[in-house]
N, C-alpha and C positions, 0 to 999 in steps of 0.2 A: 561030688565031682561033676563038671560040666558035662552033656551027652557027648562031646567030639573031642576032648580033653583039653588040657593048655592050650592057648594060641600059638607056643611053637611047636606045637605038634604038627598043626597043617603043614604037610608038605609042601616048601615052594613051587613044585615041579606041578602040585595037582591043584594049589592056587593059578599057577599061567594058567592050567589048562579052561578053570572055570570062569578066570574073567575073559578068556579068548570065544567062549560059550555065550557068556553074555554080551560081548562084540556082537558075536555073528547074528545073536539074537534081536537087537535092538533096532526096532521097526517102531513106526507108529508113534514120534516124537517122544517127549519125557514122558507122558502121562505112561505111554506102553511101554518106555525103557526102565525106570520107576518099580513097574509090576513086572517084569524079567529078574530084576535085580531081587525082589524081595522074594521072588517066587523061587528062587536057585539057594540065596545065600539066608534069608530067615525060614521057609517053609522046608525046602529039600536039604540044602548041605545043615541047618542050624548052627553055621558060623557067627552069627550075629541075632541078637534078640528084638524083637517086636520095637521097645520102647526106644533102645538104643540107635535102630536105624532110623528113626521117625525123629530123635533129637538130630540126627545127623541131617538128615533132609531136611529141618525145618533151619537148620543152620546155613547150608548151601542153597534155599531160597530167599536169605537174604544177601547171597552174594552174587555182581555181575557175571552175565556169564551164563554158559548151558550148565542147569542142576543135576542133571542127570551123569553127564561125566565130573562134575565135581565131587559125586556123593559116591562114585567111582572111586576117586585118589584116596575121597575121605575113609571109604570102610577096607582098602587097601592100606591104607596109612595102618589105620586103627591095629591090621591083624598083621601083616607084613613087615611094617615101620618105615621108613624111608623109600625102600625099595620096593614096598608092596603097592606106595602108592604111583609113583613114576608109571610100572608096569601096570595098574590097574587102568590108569588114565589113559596111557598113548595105548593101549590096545582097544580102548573104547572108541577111540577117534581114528584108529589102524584102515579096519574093515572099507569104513567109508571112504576115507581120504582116494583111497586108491581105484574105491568104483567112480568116484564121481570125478578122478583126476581122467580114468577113461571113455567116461563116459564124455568128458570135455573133449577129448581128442575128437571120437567119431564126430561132436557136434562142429568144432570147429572144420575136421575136412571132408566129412560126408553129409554136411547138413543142406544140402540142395536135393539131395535125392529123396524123389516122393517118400519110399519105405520113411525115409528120417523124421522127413517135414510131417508125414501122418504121423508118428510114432510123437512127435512134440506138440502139433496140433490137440491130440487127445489128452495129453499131460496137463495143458492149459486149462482146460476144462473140468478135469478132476481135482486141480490144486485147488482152485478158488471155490468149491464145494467143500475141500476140505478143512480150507482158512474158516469158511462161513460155521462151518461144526466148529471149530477149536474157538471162536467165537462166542457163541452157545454156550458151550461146555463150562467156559471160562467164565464168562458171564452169571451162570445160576449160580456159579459156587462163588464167586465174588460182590454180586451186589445185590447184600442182601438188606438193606435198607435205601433211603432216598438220599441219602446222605453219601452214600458210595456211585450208588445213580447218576446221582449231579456232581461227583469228581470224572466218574466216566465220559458222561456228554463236555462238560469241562475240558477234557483229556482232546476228544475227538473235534471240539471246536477250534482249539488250540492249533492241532497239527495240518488238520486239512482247511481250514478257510483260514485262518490268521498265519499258519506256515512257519510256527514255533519250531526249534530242533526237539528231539526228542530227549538228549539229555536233560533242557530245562523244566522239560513237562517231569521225568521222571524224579531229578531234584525236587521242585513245587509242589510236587503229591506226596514226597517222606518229607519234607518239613510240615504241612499242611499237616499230615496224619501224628508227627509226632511231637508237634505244640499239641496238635487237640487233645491227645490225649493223655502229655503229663500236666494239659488243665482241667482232667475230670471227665472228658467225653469217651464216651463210651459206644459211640458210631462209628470208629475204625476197630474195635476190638472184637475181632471173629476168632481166635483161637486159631491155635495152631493143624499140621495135618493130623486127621482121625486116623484111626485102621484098626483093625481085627484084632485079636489077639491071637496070632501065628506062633508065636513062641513067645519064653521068657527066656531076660535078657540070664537068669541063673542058667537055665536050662543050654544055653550055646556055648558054642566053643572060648567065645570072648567073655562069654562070664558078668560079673555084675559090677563088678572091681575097673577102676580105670589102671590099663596096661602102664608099667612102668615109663615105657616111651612114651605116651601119650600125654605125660602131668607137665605144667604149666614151666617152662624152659627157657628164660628169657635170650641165654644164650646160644643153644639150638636155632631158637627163631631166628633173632639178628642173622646168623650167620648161614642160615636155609634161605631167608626172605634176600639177604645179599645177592647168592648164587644165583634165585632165579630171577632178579632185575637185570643181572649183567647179562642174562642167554636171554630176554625177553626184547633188554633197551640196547641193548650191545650193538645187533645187526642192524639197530633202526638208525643208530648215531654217524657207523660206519657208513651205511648206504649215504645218508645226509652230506657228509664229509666227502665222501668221494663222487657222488652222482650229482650232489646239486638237488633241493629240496623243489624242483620242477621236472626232474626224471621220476617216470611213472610206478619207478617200482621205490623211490622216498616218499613219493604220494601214499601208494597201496601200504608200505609200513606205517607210519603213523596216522593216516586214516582208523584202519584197522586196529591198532595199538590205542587208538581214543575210543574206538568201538569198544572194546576189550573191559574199559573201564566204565560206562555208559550203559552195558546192555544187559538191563533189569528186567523183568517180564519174561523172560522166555523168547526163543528163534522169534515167534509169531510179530513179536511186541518190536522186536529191534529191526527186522528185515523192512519198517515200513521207511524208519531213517537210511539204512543202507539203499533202500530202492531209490527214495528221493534222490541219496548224494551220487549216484552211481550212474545215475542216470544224467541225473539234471546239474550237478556240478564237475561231473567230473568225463560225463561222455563214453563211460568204459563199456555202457549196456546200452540196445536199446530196449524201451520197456514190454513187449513180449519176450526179448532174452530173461528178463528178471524173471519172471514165470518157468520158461523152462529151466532154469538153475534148481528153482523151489521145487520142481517136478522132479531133477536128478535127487533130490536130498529127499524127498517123501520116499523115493522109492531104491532106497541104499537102506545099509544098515548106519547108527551112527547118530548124533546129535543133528539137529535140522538144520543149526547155525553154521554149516558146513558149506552149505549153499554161498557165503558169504568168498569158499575157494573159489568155484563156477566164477565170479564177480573178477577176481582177481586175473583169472585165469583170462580172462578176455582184457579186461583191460589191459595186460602185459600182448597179448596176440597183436590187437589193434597201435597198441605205441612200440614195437619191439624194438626199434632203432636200432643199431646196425648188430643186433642178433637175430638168428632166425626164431622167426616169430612163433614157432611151435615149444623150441628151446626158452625163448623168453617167457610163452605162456607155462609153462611147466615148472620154471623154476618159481613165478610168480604165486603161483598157486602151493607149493613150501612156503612161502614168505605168509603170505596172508597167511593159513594154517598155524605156520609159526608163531607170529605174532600174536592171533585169537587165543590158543589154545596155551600155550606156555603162563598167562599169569592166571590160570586156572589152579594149579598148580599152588603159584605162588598164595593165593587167597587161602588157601587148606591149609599148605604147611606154616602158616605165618601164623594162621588164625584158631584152626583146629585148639590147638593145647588150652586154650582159653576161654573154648566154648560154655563152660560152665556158667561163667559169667556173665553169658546172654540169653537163659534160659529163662526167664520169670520176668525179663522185662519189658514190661509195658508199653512200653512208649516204643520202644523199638517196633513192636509188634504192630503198633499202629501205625508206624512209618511203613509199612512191609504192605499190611491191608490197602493203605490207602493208595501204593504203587502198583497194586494189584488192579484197584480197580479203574486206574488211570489206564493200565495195560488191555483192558477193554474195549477203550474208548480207541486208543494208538489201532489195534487190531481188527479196530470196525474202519477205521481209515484205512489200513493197508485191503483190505477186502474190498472196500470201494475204487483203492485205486488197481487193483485186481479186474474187477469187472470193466472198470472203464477200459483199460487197455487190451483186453483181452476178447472184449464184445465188440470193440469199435474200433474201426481202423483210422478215424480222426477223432481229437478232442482239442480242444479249446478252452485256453484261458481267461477267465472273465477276469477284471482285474477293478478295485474300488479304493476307498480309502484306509487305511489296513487291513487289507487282506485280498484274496484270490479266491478262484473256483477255476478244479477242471471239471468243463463241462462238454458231452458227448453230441458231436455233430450226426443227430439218428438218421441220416439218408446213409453213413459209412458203418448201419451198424450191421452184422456178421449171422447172418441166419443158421448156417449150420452150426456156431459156435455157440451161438442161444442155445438151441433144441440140446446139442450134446450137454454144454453146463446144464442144461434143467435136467435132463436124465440122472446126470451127477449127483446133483441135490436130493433128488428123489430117490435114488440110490440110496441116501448116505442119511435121510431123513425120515423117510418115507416106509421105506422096508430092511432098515437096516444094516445093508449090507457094508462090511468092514474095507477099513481103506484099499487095501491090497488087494479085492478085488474089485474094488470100483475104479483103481487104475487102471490095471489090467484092462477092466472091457472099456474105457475111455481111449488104451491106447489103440485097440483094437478097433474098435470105432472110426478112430483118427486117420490111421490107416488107410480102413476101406473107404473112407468118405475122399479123402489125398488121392487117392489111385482110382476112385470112379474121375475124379474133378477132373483128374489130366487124362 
């Protein structure tokens, strides 16, 4: 008999309370939301077994999207069924929403005051020390041959000097990876994620047996994958129809809504498209705002790609036409949220029952590697355009025959903002110290350095 017994034996009541646990827990992007999840629900509750959460993860890393709240829905789906996973997802996404929606407010109407402007000042500085780590990190475990190497520089030549969108790069790298490898190559093939042996999948509450809810349903799916098209495309059709696809909150829908489907890699990998379009197409940031949104989301509980509300949230402030502009950013910032965060949702319950049938394949898997190591390449560009905006208070566009460069006018570049970013670095490189308090004394930092300047 399983250690914790049947799966309906978990009491719903003491399932909220655990994924509300891991809400509140989830700090330190997927990599640390990831190890929350496994550390509560495979090692402490043994709801879930080693082998089974590690199928589930490796399944929700090939879907767009933040994996961490996917693999949320998924092992709530799994023990709960329908309703385990709704609740397992929006409370993942709960926590944050609502810090980083006020954390929007203070910035939009106290963001002139030193306390603020140091408090944002320091944030700048430790995000892009922390992009530069998740870089790293990303990096050693994805290119581990020359062959992924030169997808990654590929990736990185692509978006920043030729100025490719990022969907095409992230298409171009799973086809690349998965011709190559249902013709015999064996350079996109790294295997799936490792881990410990925490438990076994007999030993847990879910057992070794696929849950009755859980086996392959064609009419379940159809009629699950319906419901959440209509709550996903429904409001985006509506807004279209009645606003006019040139009002900023039909923009922020379908923008977002194409993001939704697009965003492979992880927060890090997608924020460098959302920074370009938000910026430079569509006016809603300027680019030190992109920074501090990244700094609200590093330092919330919550998926990183959350930062993507912060975006929202301003460009509904700045177009608000004839509502008030705090009202228009606030609902703006529902809308974005909604749209991202709903076909997460839909990707699980559509696809979950069928996962079986993507366990063992190859070629998929080389599609997955070779997006992987594209997503390094995307991530070393968002860091450099990190730095440049963030060091410099001019840049400049060199422009030739396909392609661009921004390039940094060094007479505007930011001495306190150097010295603080290299403290960061060295914090987070150097001696270790964990992100949470390397923001901390950055924003501290920020601060004092704000309040000596005035």
């Amino acid at each position: 008999m399983p250690l914790n017994g049947p799966v309906h034996a978990i009491p719903f009541p003491e399932a909220l309370r655990v994924w509300l646990r891991v809400a509140l827990l989830s700090f330190g992007g997927p990599a640390g939301q990831i190890a929350v999840m496994h550390r509560i629900l495979v090692e402490e509750k043994r709801w879930v077994g080693e082998a089974r959460f590690l199928h589930a993860l490796n399944y929700c890393m090939l879907l767009p999207g933040p994996e961490a709240q996917q693999l949320a829905v998924y092992l709530g789906w799994l023990l709960h069924r329908t309703k385990g996973g709704l609740v397992a997802g929006t409370l993942f996404v709960l926590p944050g929403f609502l810090s980083i929606l006020a954390l929007s407010w203070v910035y939009v109407l106290l963001g002139d005051l030193t306390l603020v402007e140091g408090l944002f000042f320091g944030l700048k500085a430790a995000v892009l020390a922390i992009v530069l780590d998740a870089l790293v990190r990303i990096g050693r475990r994805a290119l581990k041959n020359n062959v992924l190497v030169g997808t990654a520089v590929a990736a990185f030549v692509a978006i920043f000097v030729i100025g490719l969108p990022f969907p095409l790069i992230v298409l171009g790298a799973a086809l690349a990876g998965f011709v190559a490898t249902r013709a015999g190559s064996t350079a996109f093939r790294l295997g799936g994620h490792g881990g410990g042996a925490a438990g076994s999948d007999a030993g847990s509450a879910l057992g070794e047996e696929i849950p009755a809810h859980a086996r392959p349903n064609v009419a379940w799916s159809l009629r699950v994958a319906g419901i959440c098209l209509v709550l996903w495309l429904g409001p985006v059709v509506v807004l279209l129809l009645a606003l006019g696809a040139d009002d900023v909150f039909s923009r922020i829908a379908v923008f977002f809504s194409k993001m939704a489907v697009v965003s492979f890699g992880g927060a890090y990998a997608v924020l460098a498209y959302v920074a370009q379009a938000a910026v430079e197409t569509y006016g809603w940031l300027q680019p030190g705002e992109m920074l501090d949104g990244l700094g609200m989301a590093e330092t919330t509980p919550g998926p990183l790609i959350m930062v993507v509300q912060f975006v929202g949230f301003m460009g509904a402030w700045r177009e608000a036409g004839g509502l008030d502009p705090l009202l228009a950013a606030t609902l703006a910032a529902v809308l974005t949220t909604w749209v991202t965060f709903v076909p997460c949702f839909l990707w699980i319950f559509l696809g979950a029952p069928f996962i079986e049938r993507l366990r063992d394949n190859k070629a998929l898997s080389g599609a997955l590697s070779a997006v992987t190591a594209a997503v390094v390449g995307v991530i070393a560009n968002l860091a450099l355009w990190f730095a440049l905006h963030s060091l410099f208070a001019e840049v400049r566009i060199w422009r030739g025959p396909g392609f661009s460069l921004d390039l940094p006018v060094p007479s505007s570049l930011d001495p306190a903002a150097l010295v603080l970013t290299a403290a960061a670095v060295l914090a987070i490189f150097r001696f270790g110290l964990g992100m949470i308090w390397t923001l901390l004394g950055c924003v501290v930092a920020g601060m004092v350095w704000v309040g000596l300047a005035r």
